[in-house]
Short mmCIF file of the C-alpha atoms (twelve columns), coordinates in Angstrom:
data_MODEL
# 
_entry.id   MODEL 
# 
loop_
_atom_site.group_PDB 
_atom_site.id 
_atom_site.type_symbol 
_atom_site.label_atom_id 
_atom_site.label_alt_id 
_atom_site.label_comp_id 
_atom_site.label_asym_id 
_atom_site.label_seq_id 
_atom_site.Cartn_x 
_atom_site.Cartn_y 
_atom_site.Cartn_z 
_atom_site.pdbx_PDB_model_num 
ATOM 1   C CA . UNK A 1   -14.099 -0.996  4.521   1 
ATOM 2   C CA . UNK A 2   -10.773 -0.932  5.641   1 
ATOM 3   C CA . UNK A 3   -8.135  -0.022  3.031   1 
ATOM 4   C CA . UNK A 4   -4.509  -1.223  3.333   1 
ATOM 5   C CA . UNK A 5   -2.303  2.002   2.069   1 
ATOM 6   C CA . UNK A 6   1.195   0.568   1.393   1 
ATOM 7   C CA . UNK A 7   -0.673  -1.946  -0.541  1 
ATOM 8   C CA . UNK A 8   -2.670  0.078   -2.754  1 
ATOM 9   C CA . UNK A 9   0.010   2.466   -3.618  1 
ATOM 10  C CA . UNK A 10  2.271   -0.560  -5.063  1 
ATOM 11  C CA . UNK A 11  -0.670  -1.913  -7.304  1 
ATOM 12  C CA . UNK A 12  -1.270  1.917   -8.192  1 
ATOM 13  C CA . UNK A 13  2.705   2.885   -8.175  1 
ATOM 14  C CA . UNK A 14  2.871   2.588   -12.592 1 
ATOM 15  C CA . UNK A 15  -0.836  4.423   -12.952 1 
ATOM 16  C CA . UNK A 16  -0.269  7.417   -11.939 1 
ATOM 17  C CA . UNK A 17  -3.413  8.517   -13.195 1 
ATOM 18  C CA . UNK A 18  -5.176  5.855   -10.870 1 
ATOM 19  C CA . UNK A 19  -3.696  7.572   -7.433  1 
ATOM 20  C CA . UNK A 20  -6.390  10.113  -6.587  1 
ATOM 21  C CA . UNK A 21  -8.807  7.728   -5.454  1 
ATOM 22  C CA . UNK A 22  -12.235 8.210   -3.900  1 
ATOM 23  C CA . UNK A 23  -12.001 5.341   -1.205  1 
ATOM 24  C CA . UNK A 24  -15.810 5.884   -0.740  1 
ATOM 25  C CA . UNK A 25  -16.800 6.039   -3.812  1 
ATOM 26  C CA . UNK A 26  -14.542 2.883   -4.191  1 
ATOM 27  C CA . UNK A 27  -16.113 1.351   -1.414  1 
ATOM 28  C CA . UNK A 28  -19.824 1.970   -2.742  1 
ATOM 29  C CA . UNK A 29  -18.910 -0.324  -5.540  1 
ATOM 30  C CA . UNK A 30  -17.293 -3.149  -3.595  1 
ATOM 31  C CA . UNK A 31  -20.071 -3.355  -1.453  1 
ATOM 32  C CA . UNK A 32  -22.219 -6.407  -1.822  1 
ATOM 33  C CA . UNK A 33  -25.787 -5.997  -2.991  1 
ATOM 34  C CA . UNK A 34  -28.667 -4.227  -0.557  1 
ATOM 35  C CA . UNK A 35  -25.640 -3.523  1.541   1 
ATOM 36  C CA . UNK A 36  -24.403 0.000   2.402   1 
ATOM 37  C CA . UNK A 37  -20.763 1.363   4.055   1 
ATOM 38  C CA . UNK A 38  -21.066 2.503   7.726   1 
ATOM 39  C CA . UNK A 39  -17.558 3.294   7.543   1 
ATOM 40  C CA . UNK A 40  -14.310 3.603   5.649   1 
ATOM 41  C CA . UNK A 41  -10.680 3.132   7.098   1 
ATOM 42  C CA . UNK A 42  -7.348  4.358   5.611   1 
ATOM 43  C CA . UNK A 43  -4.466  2.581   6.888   1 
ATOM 44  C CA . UNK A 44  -0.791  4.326   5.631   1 
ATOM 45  C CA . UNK A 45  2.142   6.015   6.740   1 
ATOM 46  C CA . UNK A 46  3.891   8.940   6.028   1 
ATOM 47  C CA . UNK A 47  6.881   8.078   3.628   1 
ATOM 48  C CA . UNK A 48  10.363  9.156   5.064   1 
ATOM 49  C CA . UNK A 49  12.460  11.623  2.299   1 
ATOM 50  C CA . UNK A 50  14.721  9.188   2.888   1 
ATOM 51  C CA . UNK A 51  12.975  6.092   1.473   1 
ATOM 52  C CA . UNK A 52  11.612  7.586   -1.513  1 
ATOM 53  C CA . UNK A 53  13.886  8.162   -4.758  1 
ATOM 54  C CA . UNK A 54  11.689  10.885  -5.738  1 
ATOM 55  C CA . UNK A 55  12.145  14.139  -3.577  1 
ATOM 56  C CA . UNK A 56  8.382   15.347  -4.014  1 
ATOM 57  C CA . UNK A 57  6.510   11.998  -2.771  1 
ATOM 58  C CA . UNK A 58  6.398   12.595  0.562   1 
ATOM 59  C CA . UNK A 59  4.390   16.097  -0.111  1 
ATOM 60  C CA . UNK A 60  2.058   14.508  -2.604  1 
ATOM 61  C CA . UNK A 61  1.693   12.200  -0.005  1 
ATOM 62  C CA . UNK A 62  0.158   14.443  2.543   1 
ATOM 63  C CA . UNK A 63  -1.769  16.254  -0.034  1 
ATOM 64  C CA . UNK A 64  -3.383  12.917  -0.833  1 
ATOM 65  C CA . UNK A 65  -3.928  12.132  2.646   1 
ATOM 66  C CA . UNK A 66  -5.376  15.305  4.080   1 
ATOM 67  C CA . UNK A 67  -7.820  14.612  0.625   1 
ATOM 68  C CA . UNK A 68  -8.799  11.762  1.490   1 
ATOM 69  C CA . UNK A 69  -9.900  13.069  5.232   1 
ATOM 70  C CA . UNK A 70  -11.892 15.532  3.548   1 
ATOM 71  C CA . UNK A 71  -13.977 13.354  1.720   1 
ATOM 72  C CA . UNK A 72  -14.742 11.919  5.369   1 
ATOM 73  C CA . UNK A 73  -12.756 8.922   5.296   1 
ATOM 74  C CA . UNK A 74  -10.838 7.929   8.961   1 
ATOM 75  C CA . UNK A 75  -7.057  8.025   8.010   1 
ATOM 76  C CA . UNK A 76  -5.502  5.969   10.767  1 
ATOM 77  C CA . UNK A 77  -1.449  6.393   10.655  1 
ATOM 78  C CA . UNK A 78  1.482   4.398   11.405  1 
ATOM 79  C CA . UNK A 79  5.167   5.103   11.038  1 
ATOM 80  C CA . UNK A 80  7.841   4.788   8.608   1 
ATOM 81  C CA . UNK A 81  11.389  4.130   9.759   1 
ATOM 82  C CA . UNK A 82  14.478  3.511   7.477   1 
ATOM 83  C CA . UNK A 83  16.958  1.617   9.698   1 
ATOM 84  C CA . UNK A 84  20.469  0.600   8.386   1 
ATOM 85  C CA . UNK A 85  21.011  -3.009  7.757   1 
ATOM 86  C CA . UNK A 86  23.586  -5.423  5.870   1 
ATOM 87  C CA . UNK A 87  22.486  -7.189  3.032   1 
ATOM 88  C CA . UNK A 88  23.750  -9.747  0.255   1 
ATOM 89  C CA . UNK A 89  23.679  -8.127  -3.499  1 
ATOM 90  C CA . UNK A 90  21.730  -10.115 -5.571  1 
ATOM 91  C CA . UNK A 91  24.153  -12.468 -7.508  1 
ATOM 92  C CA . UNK A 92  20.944  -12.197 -10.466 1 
ATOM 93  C CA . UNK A 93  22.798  -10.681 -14.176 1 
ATOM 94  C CA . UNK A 94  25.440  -8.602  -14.679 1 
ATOM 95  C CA . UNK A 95  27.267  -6.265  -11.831 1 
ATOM 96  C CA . UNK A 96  26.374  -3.266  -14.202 1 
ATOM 97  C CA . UNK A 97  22.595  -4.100  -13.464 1 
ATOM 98  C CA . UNK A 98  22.983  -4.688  -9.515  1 
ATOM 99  C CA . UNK A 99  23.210  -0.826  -8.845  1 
ATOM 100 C CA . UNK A 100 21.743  2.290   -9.282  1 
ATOM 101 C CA . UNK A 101 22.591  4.205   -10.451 1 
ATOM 102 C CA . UNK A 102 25.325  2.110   -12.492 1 
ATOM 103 C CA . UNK A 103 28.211  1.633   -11.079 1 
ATOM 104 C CA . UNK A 104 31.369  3.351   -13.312 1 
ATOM 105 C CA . UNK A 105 32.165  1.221   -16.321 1 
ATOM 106 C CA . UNK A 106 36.320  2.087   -15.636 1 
ATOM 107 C CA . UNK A 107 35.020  0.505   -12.062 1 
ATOM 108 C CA . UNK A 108 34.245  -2.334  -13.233 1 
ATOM 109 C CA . UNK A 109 36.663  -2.729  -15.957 1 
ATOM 110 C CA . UNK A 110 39.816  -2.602  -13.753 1 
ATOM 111 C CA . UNK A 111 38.220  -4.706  -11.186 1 
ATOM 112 C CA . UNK A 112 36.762  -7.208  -12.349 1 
ATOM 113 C CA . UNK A 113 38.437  -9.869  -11.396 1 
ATOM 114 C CA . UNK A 114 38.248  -8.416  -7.828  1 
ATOM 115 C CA . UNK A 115 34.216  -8.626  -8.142  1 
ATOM 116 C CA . UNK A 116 34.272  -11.836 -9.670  1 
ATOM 117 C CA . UNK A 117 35.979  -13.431 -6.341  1 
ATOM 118 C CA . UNK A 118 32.911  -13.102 -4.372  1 
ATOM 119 C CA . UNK A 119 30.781  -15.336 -6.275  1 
ATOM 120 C CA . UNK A 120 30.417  -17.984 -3.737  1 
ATOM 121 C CA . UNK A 121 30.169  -15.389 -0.934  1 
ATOM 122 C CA . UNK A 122 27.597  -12.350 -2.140  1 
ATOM 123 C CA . UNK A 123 29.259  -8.721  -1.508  1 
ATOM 124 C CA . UNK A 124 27.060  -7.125  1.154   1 
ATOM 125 C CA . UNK A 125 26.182  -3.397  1.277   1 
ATOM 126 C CA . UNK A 126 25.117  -1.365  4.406   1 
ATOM 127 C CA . UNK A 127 21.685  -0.129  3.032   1 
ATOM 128 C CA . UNK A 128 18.435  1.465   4.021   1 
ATOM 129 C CA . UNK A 129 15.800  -0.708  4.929   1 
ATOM 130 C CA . UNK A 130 12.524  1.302   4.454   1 
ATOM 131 C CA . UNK A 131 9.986   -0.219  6.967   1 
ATOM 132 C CA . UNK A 132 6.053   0.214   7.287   1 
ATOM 133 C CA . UNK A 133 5.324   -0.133  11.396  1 
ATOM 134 C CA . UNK A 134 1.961   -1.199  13.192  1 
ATOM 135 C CA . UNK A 135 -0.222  -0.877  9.966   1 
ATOM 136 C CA . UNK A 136 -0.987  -4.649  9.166   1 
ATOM 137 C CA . UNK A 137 -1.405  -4.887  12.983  1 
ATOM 138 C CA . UNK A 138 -3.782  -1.653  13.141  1 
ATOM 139 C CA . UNK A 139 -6.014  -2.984  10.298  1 
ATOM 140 C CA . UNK A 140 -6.424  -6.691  12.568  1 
ATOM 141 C CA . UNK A 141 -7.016  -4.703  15.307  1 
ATOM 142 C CA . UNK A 142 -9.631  -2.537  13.718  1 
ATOM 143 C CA . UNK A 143 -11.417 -5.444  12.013  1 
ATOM 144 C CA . UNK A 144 -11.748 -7.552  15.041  1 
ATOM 145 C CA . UNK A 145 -12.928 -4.995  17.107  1 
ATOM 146 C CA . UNK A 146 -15.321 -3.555  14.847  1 
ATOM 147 C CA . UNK A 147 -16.260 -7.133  15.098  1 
ATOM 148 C CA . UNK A 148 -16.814 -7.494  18.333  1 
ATOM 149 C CA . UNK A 149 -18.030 -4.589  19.741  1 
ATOM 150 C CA . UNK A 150 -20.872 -5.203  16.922  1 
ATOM 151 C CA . UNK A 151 -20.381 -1.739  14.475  1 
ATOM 152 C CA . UNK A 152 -20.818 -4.529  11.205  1 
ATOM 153 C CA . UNK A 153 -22.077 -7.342  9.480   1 
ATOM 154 C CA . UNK A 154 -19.813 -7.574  6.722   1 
ATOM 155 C CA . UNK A 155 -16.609 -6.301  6.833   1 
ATOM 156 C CA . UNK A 156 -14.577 -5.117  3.344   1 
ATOM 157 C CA . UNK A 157 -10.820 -5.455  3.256   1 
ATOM 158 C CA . UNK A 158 -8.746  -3.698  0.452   1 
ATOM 159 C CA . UNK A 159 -5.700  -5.720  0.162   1 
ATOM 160 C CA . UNK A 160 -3.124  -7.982  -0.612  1 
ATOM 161 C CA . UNK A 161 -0.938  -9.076  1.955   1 
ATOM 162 C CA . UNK A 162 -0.730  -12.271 3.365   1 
ATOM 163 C CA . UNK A 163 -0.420  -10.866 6.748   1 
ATOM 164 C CA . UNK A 164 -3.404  -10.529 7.344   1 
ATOM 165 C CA . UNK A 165 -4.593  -13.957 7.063   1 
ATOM 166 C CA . UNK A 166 -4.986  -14.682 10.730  1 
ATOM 167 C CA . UNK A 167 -7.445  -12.011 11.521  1 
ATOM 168 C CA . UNK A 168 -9.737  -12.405 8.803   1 
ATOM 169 C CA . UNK A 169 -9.014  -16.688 9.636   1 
ATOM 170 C CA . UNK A 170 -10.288 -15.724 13.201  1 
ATOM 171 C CA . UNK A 171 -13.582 -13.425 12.086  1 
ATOM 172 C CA . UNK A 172 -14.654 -15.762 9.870   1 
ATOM 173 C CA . UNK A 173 -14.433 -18.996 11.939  1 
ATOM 174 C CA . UNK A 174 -16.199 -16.905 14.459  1 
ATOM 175 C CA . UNK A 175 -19.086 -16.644 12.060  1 
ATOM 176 C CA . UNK A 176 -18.273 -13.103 10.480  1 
ATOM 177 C CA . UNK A 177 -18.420 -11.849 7.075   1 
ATOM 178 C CA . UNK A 178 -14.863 -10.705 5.464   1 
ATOM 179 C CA . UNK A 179 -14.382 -9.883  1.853   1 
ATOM 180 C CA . UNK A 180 -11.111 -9.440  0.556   1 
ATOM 181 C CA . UNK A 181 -10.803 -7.281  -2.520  1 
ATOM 182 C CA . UNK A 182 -6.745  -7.288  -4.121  1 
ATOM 183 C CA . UNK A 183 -5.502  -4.347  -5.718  1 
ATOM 184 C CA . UNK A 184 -3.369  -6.104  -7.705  1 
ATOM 185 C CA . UNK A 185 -4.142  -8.377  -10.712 1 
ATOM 186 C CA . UNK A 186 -3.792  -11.408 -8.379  1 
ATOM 187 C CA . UNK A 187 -5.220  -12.744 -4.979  1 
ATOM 188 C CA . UNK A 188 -3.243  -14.079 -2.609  1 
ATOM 189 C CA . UNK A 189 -3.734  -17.663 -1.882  1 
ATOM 190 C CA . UNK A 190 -3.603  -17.511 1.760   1 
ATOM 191 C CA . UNK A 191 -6.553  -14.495 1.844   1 
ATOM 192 C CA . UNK A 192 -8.300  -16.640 -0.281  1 
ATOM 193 C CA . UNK A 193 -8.217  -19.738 1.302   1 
ATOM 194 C CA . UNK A 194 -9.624  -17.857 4.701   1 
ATOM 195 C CA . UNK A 195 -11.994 -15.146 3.312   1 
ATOM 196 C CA . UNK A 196 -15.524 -15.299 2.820   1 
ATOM 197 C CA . UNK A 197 -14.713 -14.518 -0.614  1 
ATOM 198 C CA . UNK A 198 -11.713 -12.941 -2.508  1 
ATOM 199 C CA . UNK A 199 -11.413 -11.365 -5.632  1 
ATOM 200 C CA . UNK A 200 -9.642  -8.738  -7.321  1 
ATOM 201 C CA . UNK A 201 -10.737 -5.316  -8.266  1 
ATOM 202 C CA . UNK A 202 -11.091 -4.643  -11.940 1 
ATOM 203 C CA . UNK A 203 -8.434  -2.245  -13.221 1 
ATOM 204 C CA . UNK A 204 -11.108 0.196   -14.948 1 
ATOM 205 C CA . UNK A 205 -12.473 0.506   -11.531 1 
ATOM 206 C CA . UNK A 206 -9.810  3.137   -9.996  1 
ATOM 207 C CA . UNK A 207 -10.547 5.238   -13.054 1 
ATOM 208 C CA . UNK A 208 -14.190 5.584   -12.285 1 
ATOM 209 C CA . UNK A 209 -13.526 6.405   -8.361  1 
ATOM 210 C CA . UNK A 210 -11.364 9.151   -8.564  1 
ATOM 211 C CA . UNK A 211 -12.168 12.050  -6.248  1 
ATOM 212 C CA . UNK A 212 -12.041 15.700  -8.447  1 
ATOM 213 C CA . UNK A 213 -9.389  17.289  -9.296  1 
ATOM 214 C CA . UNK A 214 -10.045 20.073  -6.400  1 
ATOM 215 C CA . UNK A 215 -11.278 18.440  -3.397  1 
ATOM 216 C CA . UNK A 216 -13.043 21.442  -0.935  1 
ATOM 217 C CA . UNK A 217 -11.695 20.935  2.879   1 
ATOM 218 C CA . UNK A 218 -14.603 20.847  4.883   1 
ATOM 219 C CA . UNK A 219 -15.439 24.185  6.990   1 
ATOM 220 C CA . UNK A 220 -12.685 26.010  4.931   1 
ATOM 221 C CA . UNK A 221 -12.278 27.875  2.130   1 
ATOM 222 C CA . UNK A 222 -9.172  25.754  1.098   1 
ATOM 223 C CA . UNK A 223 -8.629  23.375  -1.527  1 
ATOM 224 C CA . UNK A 224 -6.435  20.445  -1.994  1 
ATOM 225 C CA . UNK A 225 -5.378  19.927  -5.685  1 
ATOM 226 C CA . UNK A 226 -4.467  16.759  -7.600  1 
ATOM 227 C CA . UNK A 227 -0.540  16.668  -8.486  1 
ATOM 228 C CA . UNK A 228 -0.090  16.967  -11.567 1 
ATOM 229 C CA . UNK A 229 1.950   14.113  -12.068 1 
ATOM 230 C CA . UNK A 230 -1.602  12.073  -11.132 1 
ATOM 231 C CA . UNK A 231 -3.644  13.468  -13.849 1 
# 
């Protein structure tokens, strides 16, 4: 099974209580009948401090990941960068709702006229641009090799993105097996029109996979806890 990261965090981002996953217990459920999993594949990156609004993600982050190695699942990394870029501010309600925090309400009083004169041309703001490098490319890579090099017969892939569409095109036209399984409440139609069958997993089913709340590291005394904000 391989297990798009970015993915599954913003499908599990408003159920907190959904985060602390058991990707193989997950897995063992997804799995088609008289199957079994060979192998399970975590595909993520390390969230910059930069890129998150909440200070504390990025360690909760690499709690959750060295948990999830534990319970013996391959965590396969990429990188996160947060280059600078220009780009329009949506022209979508009122000023007070394009920023955030909001911008001062004196601000916007005594210049809003000033605002108003860029209508036709969008104000643009030098801004972050969090990025997510080599994962969708690691998880193709993965798949087809696996593929190829004959380590499956069916091959489980835990996401949404349409980016991955011309991997799972190629190993099925080949004659492979590829499931697609969306963490979100919808499939997307390009997966579906290309996978051997797509679906999405039922929301109750994160509840039941959750590792426990102290997950032992393997040949160590140490434990790695569940934040509390998870529970």
């Amino acid at each position: 099974m391989y297990v798009d990261g970015l993915n599954f965090y913003a499908a599990a981002r408003d159920r907190p209580e959904t985060k602390w996953i058991d990707f193989r217990a997950l897995a063992d459920r997804l799995v088609p009948s008289g199957g079994s999993v060979s192998k399970v594949r975590y595909f993520t990156s390390q969230i910059s401090a930069k890129a998150s609004e909440d200070p504390d993600a990025p360690r909760r982050q690499r709690v959750f990941i060295r948990a999830v190695r534990a319970t013996g699942v391959e965590v396969l990394e990429g990188k996160f960068k947060v280059p600078d870029g220009w780009r329009a501010i949506s022209s979508r309600g009122n000023w007070q709702d394009r920023f955030r925090p909001p911008l001062p309400s004196g601000l916007l009083n005594g210049y809003g006229a000033h605002f108003a004169t860029h209508l036709s041309r969008p104000w643009k703001a030098l801004v972050e641009l969090p990025q997510e490098k080599f994962t969708d490319v690691a998880i193709a890579s993965h798949l087809l090799r696996d593929y190829y090099r004959g380590a499956c017969g069916c091959a489980l892939v835990v996401s949404n993105d349409s980016d991955l569409r011309p991997a799972i095109e190629a190993a099925v036209e080949d004659g492979h097996h590829v499931g697609v399984f969306s963490p979100m409440g919808t499939v997307s139609r390009d997966l579906a029109r290309v996978a051997s069958w797509a679906k999405s997993i039922r929301p109750e089913l994160f509840l039941k996979c959750q590792m426990p709340d102290e997950v032992r590291v393997p040949g160590s005394p140490r434990t790695l806890s569940r934040p509390a904000s998870w529970k």
